[in-house]
Wavefront OBJ file of the C-alpha trace (Angstrom):
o trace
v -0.692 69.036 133.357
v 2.049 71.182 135.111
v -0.542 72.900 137.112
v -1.710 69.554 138.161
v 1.610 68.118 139.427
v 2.150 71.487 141.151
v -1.173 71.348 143.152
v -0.183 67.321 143.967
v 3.143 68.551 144.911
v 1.364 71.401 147.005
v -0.608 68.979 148.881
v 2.156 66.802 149.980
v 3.163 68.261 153.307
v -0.460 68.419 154.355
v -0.831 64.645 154.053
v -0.438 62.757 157.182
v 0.916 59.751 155.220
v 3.711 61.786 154.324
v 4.255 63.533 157.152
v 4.385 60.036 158.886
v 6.713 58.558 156.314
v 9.137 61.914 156.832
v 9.281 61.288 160.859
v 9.816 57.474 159.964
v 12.745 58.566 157.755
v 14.190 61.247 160.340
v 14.086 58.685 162.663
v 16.580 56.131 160.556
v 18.752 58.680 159.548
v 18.881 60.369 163.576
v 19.634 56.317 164.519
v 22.735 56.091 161.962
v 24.125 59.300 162.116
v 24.356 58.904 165.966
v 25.636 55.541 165.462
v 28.338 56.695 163.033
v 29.621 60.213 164.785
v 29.925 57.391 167.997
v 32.011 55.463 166.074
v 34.249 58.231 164.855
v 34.241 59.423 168.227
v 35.397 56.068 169.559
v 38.348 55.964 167.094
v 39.681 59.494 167.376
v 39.384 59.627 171.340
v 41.555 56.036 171.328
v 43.478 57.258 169.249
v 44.382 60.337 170.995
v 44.202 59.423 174.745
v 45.263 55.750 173.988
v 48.546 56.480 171.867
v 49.437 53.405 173.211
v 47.309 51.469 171.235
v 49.473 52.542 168.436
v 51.936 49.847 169.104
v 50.658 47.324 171.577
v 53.106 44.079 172.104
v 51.161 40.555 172.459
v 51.959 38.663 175.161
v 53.434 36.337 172.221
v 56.090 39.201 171.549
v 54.571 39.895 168.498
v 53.897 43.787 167.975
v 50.653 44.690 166.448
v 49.040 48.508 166.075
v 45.085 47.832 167.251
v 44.746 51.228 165.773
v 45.178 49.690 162.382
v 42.279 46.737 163.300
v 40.238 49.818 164.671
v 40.524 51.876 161.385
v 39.696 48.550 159.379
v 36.444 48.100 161.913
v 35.529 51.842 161.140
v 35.722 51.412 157.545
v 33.637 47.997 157.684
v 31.207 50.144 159.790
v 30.626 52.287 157.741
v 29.957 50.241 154.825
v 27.493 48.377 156.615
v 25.803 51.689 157.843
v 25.854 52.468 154.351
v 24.505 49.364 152.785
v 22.093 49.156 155.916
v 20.484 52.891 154.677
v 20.248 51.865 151.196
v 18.499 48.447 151.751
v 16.091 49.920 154.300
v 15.346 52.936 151.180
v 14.533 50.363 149.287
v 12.365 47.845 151.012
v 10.457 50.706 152.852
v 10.544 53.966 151.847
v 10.413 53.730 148.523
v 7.624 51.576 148.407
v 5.691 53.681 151.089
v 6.458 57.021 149.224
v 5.828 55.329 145.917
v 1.935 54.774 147.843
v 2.025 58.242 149.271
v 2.266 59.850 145.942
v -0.388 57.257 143.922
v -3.126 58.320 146.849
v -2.634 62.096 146.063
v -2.673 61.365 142.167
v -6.065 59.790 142.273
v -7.468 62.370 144.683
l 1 2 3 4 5 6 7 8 9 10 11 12 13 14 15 16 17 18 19 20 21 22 23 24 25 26 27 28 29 30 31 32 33 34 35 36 37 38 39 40 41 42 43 44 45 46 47 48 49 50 51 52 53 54 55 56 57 58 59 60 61 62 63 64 65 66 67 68 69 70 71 72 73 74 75 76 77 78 79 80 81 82 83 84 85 86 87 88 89 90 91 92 93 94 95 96 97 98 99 100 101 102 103 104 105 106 107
């Protein structure tokens, strides 16, 4: 039995289903690790080469820091980028892997 797992577990990296499902994976996770080091990026550079930010006045007179609605965007970010990752695991990776692995078993 364990020798029979380890030869499945052997062939994995030879399949070209898996190897297809790994570049499909890099792919996602390349796309929202860009997307979040941008967003990071965007929020420290503002907030230190636009210190003014920090307390901009409304033309109403009111005083508002757009850092603070920045940090809350960030945050809701992500959480989306998050929740975005773990949806996409779930509706097609997991299923696809779950296929991978049932083709090598009945080889």
């Amino acid at each position: 039995m364990i020798i029979e797992m380890h030869e499945k577990i052997r062939k994995l990296p030879a399949s070209p289903a898996y190897r297809t499902l790994v570049r499909r994976r890099k792919r996602v996770t390349y796309l929202l690790t860009a997307i979040g080091i941008l967003q990071f990026g965007v929020y420290f550079g503002a907030i230190a080469w636009l210190p003014g930010l920090s307390g901009f006045i409304w033309p109403t007179g009111s005083a508002v820091s757009v850092i603070i609605w920045l940090t809350v965007l960030v945050i809701v970010m992500s959480v989306l980028i998050s929740a975005f990752y773990i949806w996409w695991t779930g509706r097609f990776y997991d299923p696809e892997r779950e296929r991978v692995l049932k083709e090598l078993a009945d080889d």
